[in-house]
VOGU-3710 file (C-alpha; in Angstrom, 3 decimals, decimal comma):
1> xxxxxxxxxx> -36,642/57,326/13,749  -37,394/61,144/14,659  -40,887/62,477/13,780  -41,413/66,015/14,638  -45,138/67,489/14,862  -45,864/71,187/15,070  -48,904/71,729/17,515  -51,709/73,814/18,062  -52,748/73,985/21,833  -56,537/73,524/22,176
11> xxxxxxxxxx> -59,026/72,839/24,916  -58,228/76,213/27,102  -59,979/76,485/30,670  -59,677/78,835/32,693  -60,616/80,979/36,375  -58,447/83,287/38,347  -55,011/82,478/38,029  -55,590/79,431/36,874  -55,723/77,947/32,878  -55,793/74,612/31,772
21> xxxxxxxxxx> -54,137/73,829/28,306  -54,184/70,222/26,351  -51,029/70,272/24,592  -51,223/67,093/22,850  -53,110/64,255/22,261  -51,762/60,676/21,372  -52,858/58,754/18,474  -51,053/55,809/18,590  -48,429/56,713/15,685  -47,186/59,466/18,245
31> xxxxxxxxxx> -47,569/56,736/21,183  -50,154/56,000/23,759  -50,729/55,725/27,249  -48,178/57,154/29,612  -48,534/55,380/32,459  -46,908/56,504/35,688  -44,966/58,924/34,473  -43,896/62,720/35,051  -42,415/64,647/32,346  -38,569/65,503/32,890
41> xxxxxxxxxx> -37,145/68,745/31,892  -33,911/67,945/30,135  -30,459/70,017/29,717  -31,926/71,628/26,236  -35,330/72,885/28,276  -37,009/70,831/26,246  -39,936/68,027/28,559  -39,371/64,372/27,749  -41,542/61,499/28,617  -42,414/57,915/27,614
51> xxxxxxxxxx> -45,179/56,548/26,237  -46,229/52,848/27,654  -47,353/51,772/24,440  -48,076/52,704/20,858  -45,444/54,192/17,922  -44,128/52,232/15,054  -44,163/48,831/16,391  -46,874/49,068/19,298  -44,351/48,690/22,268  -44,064/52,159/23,364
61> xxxxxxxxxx> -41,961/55,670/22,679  -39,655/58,188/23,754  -40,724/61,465/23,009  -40,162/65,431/23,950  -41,980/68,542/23,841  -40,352/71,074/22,948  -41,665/74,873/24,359  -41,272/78,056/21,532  -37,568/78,855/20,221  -36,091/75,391/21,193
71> xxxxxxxxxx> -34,761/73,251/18,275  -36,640/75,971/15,809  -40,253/75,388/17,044  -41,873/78,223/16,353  -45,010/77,491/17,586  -45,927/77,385/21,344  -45,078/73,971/21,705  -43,290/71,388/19,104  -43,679/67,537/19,697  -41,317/64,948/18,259
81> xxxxxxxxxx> -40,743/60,991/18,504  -36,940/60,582/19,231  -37,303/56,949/19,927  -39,774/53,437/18,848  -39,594/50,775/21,112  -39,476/47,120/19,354  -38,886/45,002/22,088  -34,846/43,765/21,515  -34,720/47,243/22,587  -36,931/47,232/25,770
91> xxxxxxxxxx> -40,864/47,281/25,915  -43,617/49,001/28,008  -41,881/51,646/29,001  -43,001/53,041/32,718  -42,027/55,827/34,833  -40,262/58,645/34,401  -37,023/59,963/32,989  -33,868/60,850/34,766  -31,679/63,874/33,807  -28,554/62,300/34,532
101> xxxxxxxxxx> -25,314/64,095/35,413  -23,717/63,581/32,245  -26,454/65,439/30,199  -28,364/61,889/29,311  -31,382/60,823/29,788  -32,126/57,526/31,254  -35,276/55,297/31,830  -36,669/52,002/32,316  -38,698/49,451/30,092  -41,246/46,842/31,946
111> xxxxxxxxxx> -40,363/44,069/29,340  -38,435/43,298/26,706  -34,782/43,326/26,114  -32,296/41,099/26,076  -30,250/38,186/27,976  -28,653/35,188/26,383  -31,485/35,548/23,716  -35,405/37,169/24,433  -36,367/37,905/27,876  -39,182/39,695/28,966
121> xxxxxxxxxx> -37,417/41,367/31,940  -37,442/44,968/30,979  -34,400/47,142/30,683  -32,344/49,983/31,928  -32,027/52,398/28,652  -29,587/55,530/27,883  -30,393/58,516/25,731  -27,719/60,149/24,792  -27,217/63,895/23,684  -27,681/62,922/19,990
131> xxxxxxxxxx> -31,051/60,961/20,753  -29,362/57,956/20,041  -30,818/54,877/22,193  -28,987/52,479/24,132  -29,224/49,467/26,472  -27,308/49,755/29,940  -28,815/46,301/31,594  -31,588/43,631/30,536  -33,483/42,350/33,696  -33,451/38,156/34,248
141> xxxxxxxxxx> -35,773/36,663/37,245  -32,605/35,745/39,037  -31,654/39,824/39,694  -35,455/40,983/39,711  -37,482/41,729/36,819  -40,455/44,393/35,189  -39,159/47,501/36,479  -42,400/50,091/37,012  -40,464/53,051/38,172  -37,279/54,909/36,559
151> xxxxxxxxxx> -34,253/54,901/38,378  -32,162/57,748/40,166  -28,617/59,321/40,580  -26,291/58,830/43,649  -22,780/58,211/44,265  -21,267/59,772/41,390  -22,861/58,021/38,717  -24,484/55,109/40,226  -27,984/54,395/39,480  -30,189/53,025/41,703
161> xxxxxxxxxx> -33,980/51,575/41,566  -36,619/48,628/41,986  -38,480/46,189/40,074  -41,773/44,772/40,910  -41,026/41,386/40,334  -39,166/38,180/41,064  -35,208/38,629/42,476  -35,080/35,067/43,894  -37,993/35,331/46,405  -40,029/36,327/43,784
171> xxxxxxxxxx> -41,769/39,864/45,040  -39,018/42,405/43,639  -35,759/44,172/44,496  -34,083/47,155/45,148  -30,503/47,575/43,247  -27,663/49,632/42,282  -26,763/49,561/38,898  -23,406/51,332/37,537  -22,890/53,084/34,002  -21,106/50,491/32,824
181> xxxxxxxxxx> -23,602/47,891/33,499  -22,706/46,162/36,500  -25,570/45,135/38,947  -25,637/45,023/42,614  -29,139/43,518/44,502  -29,366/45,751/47,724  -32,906/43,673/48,588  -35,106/41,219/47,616  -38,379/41,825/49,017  -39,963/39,028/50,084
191> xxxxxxxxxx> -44,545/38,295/50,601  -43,824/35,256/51,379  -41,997/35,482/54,322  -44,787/37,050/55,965  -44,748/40,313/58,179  -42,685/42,635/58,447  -41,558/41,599/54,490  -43,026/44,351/52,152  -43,514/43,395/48,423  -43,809/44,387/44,881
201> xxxxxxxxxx> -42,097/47,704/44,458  -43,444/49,955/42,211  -42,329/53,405/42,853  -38,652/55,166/42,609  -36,406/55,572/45,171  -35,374/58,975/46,696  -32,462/60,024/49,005  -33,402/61,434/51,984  -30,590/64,330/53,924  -29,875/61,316/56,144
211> xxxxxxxxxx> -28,282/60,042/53,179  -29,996/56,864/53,349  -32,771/55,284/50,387  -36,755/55,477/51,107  -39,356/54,346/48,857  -42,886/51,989/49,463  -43,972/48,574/48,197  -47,679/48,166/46,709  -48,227/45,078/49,527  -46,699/43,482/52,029
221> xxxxxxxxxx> -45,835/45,180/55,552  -46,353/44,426/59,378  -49,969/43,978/59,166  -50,990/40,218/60,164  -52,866/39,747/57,378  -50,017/40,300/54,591  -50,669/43,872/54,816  -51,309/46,825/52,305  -47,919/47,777/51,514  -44,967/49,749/53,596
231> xxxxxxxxxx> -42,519/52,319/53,615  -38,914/51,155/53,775  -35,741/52,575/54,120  -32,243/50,872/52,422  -29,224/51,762/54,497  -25,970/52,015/52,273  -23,304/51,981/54,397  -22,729/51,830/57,902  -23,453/49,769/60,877  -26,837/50,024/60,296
241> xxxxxxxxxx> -26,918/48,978/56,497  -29,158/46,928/55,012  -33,102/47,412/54,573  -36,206/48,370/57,470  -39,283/48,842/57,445  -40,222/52,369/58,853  -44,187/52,070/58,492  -47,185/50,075/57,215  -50,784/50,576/55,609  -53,088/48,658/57,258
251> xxxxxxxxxx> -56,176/49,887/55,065  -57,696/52,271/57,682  -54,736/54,864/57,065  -54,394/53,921/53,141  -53,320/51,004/51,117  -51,291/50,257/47,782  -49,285/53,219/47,344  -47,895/53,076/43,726  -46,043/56,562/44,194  -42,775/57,171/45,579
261> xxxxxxxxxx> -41,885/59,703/48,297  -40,742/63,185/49,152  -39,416/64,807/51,594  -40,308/68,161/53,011  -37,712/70,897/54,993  -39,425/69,586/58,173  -37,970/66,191/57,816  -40,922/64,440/57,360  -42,022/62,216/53,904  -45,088/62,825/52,173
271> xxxxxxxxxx> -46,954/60,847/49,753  -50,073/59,316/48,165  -51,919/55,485/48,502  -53,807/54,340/46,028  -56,018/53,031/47,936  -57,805/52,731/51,414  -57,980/55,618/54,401  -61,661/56,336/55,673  -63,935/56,402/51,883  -61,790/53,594/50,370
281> xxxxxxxxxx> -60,519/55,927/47,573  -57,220/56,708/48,266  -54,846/59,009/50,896  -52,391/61,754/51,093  -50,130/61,164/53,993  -47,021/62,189/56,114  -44,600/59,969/57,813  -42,006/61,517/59,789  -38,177/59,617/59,879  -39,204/57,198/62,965
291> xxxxxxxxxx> -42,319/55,913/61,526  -45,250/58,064/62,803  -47,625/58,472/59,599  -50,393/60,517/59,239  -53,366/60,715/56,875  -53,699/64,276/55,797  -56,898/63,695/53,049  -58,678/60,459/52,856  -60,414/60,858/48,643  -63,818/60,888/48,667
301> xxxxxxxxxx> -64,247/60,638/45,220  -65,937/63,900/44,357  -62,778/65,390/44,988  -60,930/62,912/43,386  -60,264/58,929/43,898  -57,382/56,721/43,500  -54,029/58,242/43,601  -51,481/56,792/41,489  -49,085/59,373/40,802  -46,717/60,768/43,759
311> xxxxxxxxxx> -46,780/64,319/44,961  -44,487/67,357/44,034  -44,000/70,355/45,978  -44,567/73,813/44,306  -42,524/76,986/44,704  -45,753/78,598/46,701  -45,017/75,558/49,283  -48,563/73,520/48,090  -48,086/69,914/47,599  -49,849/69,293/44,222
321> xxxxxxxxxx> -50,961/66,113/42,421  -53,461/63,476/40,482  -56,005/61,144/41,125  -56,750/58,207/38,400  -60,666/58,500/39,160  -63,378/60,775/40,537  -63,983/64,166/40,261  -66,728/66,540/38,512  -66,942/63,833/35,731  -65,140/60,653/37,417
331> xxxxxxxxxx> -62,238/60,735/34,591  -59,589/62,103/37,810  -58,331/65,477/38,822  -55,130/67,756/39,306  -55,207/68,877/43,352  -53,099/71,146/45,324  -53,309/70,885/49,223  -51,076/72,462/51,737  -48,737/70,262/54,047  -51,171/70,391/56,614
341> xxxxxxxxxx> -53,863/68,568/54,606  -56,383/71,207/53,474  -56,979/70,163/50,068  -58,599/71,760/46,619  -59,542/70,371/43,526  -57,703/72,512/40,324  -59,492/70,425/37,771  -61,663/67,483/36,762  -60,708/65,653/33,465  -63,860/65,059/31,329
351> xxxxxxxxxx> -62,396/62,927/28,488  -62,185/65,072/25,867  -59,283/66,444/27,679  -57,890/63,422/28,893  -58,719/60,979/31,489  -57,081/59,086/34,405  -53,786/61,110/34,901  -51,535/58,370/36,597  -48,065/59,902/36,830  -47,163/63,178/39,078
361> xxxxxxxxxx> -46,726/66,375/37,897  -43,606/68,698/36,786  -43,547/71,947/37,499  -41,019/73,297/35,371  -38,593/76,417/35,486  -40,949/78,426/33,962  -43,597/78,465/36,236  -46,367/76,171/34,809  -47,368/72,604/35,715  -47,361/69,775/33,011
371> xxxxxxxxxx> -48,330/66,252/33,223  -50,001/63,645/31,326  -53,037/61,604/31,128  -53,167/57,992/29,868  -56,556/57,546/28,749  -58,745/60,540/27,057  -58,289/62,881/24,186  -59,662/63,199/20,938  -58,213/59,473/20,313  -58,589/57,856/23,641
381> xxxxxxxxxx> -54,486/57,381/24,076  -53,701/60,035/26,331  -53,102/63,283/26,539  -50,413/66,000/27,813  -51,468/69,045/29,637  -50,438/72,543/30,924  -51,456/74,134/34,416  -50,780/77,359/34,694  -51,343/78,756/38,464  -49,587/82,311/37,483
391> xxxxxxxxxx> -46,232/81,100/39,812  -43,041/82,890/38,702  -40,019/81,348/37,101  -37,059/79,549/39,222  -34,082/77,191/38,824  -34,069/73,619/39,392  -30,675/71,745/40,796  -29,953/68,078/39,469  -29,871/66,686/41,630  -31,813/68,254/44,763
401> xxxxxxxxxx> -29,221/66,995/47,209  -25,038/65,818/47,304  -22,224/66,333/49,160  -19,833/69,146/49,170  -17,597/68,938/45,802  -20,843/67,056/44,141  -21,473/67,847/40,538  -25,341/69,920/39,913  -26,516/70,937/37,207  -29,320/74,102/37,656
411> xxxxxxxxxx> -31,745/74,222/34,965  -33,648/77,510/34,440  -35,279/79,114/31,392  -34,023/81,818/29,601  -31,464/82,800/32,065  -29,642/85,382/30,268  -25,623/86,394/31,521  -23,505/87,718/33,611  -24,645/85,145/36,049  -23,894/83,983/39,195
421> xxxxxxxxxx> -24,605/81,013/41,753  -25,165/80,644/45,645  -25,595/77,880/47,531  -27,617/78,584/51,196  -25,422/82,493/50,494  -22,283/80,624/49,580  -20,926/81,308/46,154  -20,113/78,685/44,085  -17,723/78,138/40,989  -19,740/78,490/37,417
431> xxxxxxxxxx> -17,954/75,460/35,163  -20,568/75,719/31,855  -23,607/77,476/31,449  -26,154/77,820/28,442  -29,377/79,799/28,322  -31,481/76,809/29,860  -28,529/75,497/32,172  -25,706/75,804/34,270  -22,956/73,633/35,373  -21,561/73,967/38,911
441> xxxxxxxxxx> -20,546/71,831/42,333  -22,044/71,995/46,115  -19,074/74,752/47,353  -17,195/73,963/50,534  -19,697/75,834/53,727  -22,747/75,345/51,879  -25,597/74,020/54,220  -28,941/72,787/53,420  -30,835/75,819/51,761  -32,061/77,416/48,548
451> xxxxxxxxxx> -29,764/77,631/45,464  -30,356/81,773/44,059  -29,458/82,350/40,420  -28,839/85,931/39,480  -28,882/86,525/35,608  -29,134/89,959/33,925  -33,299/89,700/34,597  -32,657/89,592/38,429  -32,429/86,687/40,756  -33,932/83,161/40,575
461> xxxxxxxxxx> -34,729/80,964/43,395  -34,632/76,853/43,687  -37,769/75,322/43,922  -37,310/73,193/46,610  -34,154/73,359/48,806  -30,876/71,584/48,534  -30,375/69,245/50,860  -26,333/68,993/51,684  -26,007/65,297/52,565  -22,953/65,102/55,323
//
């Protein structure tokens, strides 16, 4: 069932270029405690998220937030429930959203669903233009089981993810998984087996421009002792296919990262453990391609402690996320720190605001930064939030890499006509477009570069570049 709330923002701090907005807070009916999850900006411009728990029958929501003028919110922001969770359907669900090719959005419960009868495997889910739910693929322990992360986009319409659990050897898989429901285990991770086996999962994958798949277990690794978790890399094709290990956390240089990665235009990954480096509280690092990682901030818990949430790079170039814990009043923080490692706190949650922000951030096509907290507020179920740093509008290509003759979709705000659409300077061919996107395909000669928008306002740049994969 829909439920649509009009809002009132509240709870406004701010310095120099810099306000903080609460946006909503959870109260159970609504849902409650979004747990590592980003808010996804969807084809209507509209954020959508997932609430772990709460809504009609306690096992967690689907919800958007709508910004002024979109589906006749007049007010700044307009919050509805598109979708209650009652377990046949899927339970618990984590992570975040995908914006799928075909318009859809698709996620990921950690229980619940369905095979030969109940299971408590979790699900693959599908929401479709019309809001209307549906169940791609119900996990067993045979194929893996409680996915934590949401799933991405490659290969035309093949999804692909982990799950944090079982998979034969009993520490979690990696997978593809088609449209139509068909599912392929690319690797069961195995503790077990001892080093250099990495285990348990819990982060989304990402494609890196060498095409192959990169993401990080919570344990497991090449340290002797069963080690604090790794970085891997999945191979699809090729002589080289098949799964490595490209580094390990041995506690010194961080430990348990829950987060998946990015990559920056140097080449290198970046991303956050939850744990360890030199205070115990948690590291931002960098690991280049061949395995050399560096710790760029080691958390010392007055600026912030326990980094769940991955990071997100920002059109000024600033990495920016969360910390669970520490800060002014030990409820977590929002930081932005520069790829070489010098690091500020933007602000401390003091509970009435929220508390322990889990999930990364999205900055979305208008500028601003929004994220969520799963703990805090006026009912102690969560929160969502605005950041606004004062950075200008851009576009936003689904997805962020492809091959030439791939299918992107560029989401923007606003963007008013004639338009047009280059790729690195190479013009490519507009198939659709509405005021909050535009449909389009990586043009033959593009190269890895910025995607510019020019609408009747002027031009709009990508927020990150696209990375042609060869």
């Amino acid at each position: 069932m829909t439920k649509t709330v009009l809002l009132c923002m509240a709870a406004v701090m701010a310095s120099p270029a810099q306000t903080f907005t609460t946006l909503v807070t959870f109260d159970w009916m609504n849902g409650a405690d979004p747990t590592y999850m980003s808010l996804t900006q969807g084809l209507d411009g509209a954020y959508w998220g997932a609430t772990t728990k709460g809504g009609s029958y306690g096992y967690g929501t689907v919800f958007k937030l709508a910004p002024a003028r979109i589906d006749g919110c007049l007010l700044p922001f307009c919050f509805t429930t598109i979708h209650d969770f009652d377990q046949t359907d899927g339970s618990l669900p984590l992570g975040s959203l995908l914006l799928g090719l075909d318009g859809a959005l698709y996620g990921t419960t950690e229980a619940g669903g369905t095979v030969a009868g109940p299971a408590e495997g979790g699900t693959v889910y599908r929401i479709s233009s019309t809001n209307a739910l549906s169940t791609i693929y119900s996990f067993s322990s045979g194929v893996g089981s409680n996915p934590n992360a949401g799933v991405i986009e490659i290969d035309g319409g093949n999804f692909y993810g982990t799950t944090l659990y079982h998979g034969g050897l009993g520490s979690g898989t990696a997978y593809q998984l088609t449209t139509g429901g068909v599912l392929t285990t690319l690797h069961r991770f195995d503790y077990l087996g001892g080093p250099p086996n990495g285990a348990f999962p819990s982060a989304p994958l990402m494609q890196a421009a060498d095409g192959a798949l990169y993401g990080t277990t919570v344990a497991g690794g090449t340290a002797p002792d069963g080690g604090d978790g790794e970085i891997f890399k999945i191979v699809l094709e090729g002589p080289d296919i098949g799964e490595t290990v490209v580094a390990s956390f041995d506690g010194t240089n961080g430990a348990n990262p829950y987060a998946g990665l990015i990559q920056l235009p140097d080449g290198a990954f970046y991303g956050t453990a939850s744990a360890g480096g030199a205070n115990g509280k948690g590291t931002v690092f960098a690991v280049t391609p061949g395995g050399t990682l560096t710790t760029l901030h080691n958390f010392n818990t007055a600026d912030g402690a326990n980094p769940y949430g991955g990071l997100i790079q920002a059109t000024d170039g600033n990495l920016y996320g969360t910390t669970l814990n520490g800060g002014a009043s030990g409820y977590g923080t929002i930081f932005k720190i520069t790829p070489g490692g010098a690091l500020a706190t933007l602000h401390s949650f003091d509970l009435t605001d929220g508390a322990n922000p889990n999930g990364a951030l999205l900055q979305a096509t208008d500028g601003n930064f929004y994220g969520a907290t799963s703990a805090g507020g006026a009912n102690g179920d969560g929160t969502l939030f605005q950041l606004s740093m004062g950075l200008r509008p851009f576009v936003k290509t689904v997805p962020t890499s492809g091959k030439v003759g791939a299918a992107v979709t560029i989401l923007g705000t606003h963007m008013l006509g004639p338009l047009s659409v280059t790729f690195d300077g190479i013009p490519a061919v507009i198939e659709g477009a509405t005021l909050s996107a535009i449909f389009t395909s990586v043009p033959a000669g593009a190269a890895t570069g910025e995607v510019a928008v020019t609408t009747a306002d002027g031009t709009l740049l990508s927020n990150v570049v696209f990375t042609l994969i060869q």
